[in-house]
N, C-alpha and C positions, 0 to 999 in steps of 0.2 A: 559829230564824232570827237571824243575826246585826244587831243594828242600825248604824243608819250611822257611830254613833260608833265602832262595830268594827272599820269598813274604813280598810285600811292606809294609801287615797289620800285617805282624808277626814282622818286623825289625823296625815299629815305636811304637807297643806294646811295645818289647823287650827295645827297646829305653825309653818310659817310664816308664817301673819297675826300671832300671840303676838309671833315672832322681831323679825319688819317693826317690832311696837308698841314691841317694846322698844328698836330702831335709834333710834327719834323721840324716844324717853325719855332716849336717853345723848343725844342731841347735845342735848336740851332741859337736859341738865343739863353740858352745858358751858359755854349759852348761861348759867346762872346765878352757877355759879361763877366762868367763866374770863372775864365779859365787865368789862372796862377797857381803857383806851387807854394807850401805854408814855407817852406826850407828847403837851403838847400842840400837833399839830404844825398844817401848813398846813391842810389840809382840817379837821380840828376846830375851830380859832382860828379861820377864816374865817366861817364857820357860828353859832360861839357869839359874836364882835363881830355879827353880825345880830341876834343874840337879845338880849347887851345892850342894845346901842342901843334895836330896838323894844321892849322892856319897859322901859327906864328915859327914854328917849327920844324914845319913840313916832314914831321916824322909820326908813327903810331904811338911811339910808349912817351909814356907820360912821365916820367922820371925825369929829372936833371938833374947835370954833373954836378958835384958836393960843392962847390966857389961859384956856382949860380943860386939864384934864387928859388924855390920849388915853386911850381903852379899848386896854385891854393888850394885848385879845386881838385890836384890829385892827395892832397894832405888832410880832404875833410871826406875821403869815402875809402871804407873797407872792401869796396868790387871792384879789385885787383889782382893780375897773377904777375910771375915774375916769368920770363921767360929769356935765359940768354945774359942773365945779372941784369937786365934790362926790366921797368913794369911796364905792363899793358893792363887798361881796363878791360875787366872781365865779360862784359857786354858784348853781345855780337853788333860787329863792325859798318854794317851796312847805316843803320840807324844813326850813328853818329857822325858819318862819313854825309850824309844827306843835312846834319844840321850845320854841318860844318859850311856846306857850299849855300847855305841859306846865309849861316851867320857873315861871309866870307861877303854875300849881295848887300847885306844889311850894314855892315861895316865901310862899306865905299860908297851904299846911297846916303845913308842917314846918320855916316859917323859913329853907330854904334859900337861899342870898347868893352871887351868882357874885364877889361883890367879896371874898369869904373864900378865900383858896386852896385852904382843906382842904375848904371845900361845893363848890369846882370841879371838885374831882377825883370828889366821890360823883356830881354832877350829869350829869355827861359820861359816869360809869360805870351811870346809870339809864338820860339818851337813848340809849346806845349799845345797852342791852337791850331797851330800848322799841320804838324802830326801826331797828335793825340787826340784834339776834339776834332777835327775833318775824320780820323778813323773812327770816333764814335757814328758823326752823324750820319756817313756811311752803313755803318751796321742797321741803323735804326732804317735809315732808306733801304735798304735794298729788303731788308727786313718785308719792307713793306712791299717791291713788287715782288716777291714769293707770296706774300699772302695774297696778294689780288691775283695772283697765277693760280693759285689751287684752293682758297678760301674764299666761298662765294656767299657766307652771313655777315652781311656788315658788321655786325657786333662783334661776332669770334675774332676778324681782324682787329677794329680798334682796341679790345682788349691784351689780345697777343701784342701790339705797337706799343699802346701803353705798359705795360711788363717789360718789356724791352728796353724802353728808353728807360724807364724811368723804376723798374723794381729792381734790376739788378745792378753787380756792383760794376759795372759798364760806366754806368753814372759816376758815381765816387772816382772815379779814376779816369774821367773823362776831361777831369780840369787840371791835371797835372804830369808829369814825365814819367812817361813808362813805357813798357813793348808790349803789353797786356792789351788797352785797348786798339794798339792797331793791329794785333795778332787777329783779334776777335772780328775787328770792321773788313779784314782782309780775307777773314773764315767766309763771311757772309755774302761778298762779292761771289768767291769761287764756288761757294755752296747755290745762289741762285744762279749762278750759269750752267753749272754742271745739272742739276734740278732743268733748268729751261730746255738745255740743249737734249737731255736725255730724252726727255718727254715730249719733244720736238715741239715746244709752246716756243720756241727760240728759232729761229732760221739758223740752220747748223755751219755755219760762214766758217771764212778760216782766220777774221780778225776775233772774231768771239771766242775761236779754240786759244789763239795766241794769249789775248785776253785771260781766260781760267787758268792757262800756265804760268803766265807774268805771276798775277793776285796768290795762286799755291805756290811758287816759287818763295815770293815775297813774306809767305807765312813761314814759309823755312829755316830762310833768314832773321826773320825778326822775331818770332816765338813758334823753334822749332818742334814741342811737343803738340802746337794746335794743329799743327800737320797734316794729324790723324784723319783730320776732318777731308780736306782736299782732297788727302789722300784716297781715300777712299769713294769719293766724288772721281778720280780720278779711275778707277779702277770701274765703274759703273759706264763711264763715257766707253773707257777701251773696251768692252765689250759690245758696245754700239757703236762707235767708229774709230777703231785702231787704227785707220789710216791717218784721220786727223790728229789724234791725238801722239800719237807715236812723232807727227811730223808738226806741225801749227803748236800742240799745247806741249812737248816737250822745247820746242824750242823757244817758248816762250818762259820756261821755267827755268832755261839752263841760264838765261840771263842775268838774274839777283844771285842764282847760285853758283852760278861759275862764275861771278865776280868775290863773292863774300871766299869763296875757296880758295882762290888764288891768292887775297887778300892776308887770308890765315895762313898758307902754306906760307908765303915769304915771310911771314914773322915769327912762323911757332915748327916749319919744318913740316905741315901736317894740315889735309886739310876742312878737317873737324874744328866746331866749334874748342874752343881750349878748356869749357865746362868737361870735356871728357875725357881732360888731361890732369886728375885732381895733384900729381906734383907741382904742379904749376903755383898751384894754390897754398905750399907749404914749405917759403922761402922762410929765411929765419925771424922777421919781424912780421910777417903775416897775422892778423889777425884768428885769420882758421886756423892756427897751430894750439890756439887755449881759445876758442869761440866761448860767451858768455849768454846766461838767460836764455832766451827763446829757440837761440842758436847752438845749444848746449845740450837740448835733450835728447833722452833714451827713451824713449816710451816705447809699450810692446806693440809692434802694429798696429793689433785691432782694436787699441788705443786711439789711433791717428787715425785710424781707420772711420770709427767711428766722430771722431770730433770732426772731421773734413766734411763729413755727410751730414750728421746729424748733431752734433755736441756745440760746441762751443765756436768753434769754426764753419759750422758744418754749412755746405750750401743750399740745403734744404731745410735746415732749423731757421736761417738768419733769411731765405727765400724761399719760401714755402710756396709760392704760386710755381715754382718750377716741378713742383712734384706733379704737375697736370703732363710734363712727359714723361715720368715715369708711367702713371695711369693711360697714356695712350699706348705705354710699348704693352704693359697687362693686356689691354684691347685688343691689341692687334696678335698678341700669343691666343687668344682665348676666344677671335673672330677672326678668321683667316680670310674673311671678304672686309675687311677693313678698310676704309681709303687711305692711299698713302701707304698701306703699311712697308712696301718696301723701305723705303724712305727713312720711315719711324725707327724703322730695325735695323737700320744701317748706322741712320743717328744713336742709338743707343747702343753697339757694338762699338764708336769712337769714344763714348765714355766711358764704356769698361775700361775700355785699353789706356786712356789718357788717365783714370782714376787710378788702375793697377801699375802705369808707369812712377804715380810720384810717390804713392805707398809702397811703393821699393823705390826710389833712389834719392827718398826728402826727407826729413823730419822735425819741420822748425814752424811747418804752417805758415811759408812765405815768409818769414823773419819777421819786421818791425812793420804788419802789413796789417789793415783791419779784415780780416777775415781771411779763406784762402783764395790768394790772388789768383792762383793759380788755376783757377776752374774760369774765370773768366769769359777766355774763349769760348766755351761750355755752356754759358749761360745763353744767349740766343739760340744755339741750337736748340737746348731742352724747352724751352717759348716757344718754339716754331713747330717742334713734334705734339705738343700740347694743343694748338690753335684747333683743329677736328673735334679733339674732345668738349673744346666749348661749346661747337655749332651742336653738339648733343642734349646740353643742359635745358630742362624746360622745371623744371621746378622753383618751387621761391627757395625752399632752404637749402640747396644746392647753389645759390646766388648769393644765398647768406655768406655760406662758409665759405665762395669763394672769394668773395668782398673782406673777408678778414684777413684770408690768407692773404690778398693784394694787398691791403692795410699794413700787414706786419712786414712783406718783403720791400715796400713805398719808405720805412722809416727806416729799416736795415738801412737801404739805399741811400738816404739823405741823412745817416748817422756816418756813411762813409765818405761823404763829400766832407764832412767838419772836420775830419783826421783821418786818410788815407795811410799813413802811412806812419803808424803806432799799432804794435800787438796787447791783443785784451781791452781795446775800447769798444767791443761789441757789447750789446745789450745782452745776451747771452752767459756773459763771462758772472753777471750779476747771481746767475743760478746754479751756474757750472762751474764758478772759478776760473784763476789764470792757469795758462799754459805752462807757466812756472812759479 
């Protein structure tokens, strides 16, 4: 009698978990070699004058008196408001306030000095590892125990794993300073818990509830329109145990967010991020008072509308393998015994709303950014609602076109690891022109 290690469907499963482990292990090791930032630009300058000031300073705004010296790194970024004749960077506080007690260990073990240029560069190449590439690899993990939770073709996973890590712009912005990919590695946590606990594949504990509040709290804080996603994950638990969640996963969310509130009320009087305080933003040497190029346009909506999706930005022109979640949500309208489809329909009712939030309250396509940053978060979601539609595929030319479509979203993706953070260096702009 043969044993199970025998059988042909056990030894190409077993073959694909190996595959899966080894997916995690190359982007883990991209996250170590490839993670730095080309500059130190707006969004890292912003961040790191928070960090000086409160380490040397022990205060939030990043301004000094006129007979002092200015921190450098508040003088080389425009994501500032004034609040009080006082600046603060315009960044939400929790993220910075974490790199600060990093740089704060790093400074009394190993002497590193943000006042050294050459300790600036390694310092901002460790926060960027710390909490940027740990949040990607995160994504791409947990990525992966959802698919082994409800995707049972080896292939549909390793291809959704691969898309993930390595099609979208998760990648490109995985090696350098931002709130994008730990918004998205942070999506991904609460989305496979909220997913496991629901469907009870999860032992419904009350460290696990706490757990999916901390992780959606933490999205709130750190990139509050991904939200949507928890949120709504959140709203699916409380119908199946409002006890828990009402008690375990609210109070595990009130923690990142009743600190970041408190945080902002004693600086700005209020306690909302200060993004929804646009005076803030329109002291008299403010940059937003005459914004320039990219940050300067009028376009008619469904102008932006279109290039975010499909045009020049768009996140399905520049990653076209994510349109396999658009096609599962058609599926699931058009076969109401679908797998998953709650799920699918839920995930794609967070992208209206996140899509419909920045085509009302944006219009610059993320600023000086390859692509729009902003759908980020977005990106493993629409991967993970997709992953069904592949275990359908049985044709060769339906393999074709999907191999080209992962071809063209694979070089999007590795065009935005070489300049993240430059508008109109997509390959796209080639056919469509600049943004300005």
């Amino acid at each position: 009698m043969n044993s199970i290690n025998d059988d042909p469907g056990y030894s190409a499963s077993a073959l694909g978990e190996r595959i899966e482990i080894m997916l995690v292990c190359v982007a883990a090791v991209f996250v170590l070699l490839g993670t730095y930032d080309r500059s130190f630009g707006d969004t890292a300058n912003s961040r790191l004058a928070t960090v000086y000031s409160l380490s040397h300073y022990g205060t939030w705004f990043i301004d000094r008196p006129l007979d002092e010296k200015p921190i450098r790194f508040e003088q080389g970024t425009i994501d500032k408001v004034m609040v009080n004749g006082h600046v603060l960077s315009s960044k939400p506080p929790l993220l910075p306030l974490f790199m600060t007690g990093e740089y704060i260990i790093l400074n009394k073990l190993f002497g590193y000095d943000l006042d050294k240029r050459e300790d600036s560069d390694d310092l901002l190449r460790i926060m960027s590892m710390t909490f940027v590439g740990s949040a990607y690899l995160a994504a791409v993990f947990f990525s992966l125990l959802i698919l082994r939770m409800f995707i049972a073709d080896p292939l549909a996973r390793l291809v959704t794993l691969f898309t993930i890590a390595f099609c979208t712009q998760m990648w490109g912005y995985s090696t350098n300073l931002n709130n994008h990919v730990p918004g998205a590695g942070l999506t991904v946590v609460a989305i496979y818990l909220a997913l496991g606990l629901g469907s009870e594949k999860l032992a419904p504990t009350a460290w696990r509830f706490a757990l999916f509040g901390l992780a959606s709290g933490l999205v709130v804080t750190v990139d509050m329109p991904a939200a949507i996603f928890p949120f709504l994950g959140a709203l699916y638990l409380l119908l199946k145990f409002p006890r828990q969640v009402l008690t375990w996963a609210a109070l595990g969310a009130a923690i990142p967010i009743g600190l970041q509130s408190a945080i902002l009320y004693s600086l700005t009087g209020s306690p909302l991020p200060v993004q929804t305080h646009k005076p803030f933003y329109l002291y008299e040497s403010s940059y937003w008072r005459q914004p320039r190029e990219i940050d300067a346009l009028t376009e008619p909506k469904l102008t932006y509308l279109f290039h975010i999706t499909l045009g020049r930005c768009g996140l399905f022109s520049l990653f076209p393998v994510l349109l396999l979640g658009v096609a599962a949500v058609i599926r699931c309208i058009a076969r109401p015994k679908s797998p998953l489809r709650g799920a699918i329909i839920t995930g794609a009712l967070g992208f209206l709303v996140l899509t419909a939030y920045y085509l009302c309250s944006t219009n610059n396509y993320g600023g000086q950014a390859y692509g729009f940053r902003w759908f980020i978060c977005a990106m493993p979601v629409l991967a993970l609602m997709g992953a069904p539609v592949l275990s359908t595929i049985r044709s060769r030319w339906k393999w074709v076109f999907l191999c080209v479509m992962i071809g063209i979203s694979f070089y999007s993706s590795w065009e935005s690891t070489k300049d993240p953070w430059a508008a109109n260096h997509q390959w796209t702009c080639r056919f469509l022109g600049k943004s300005y």
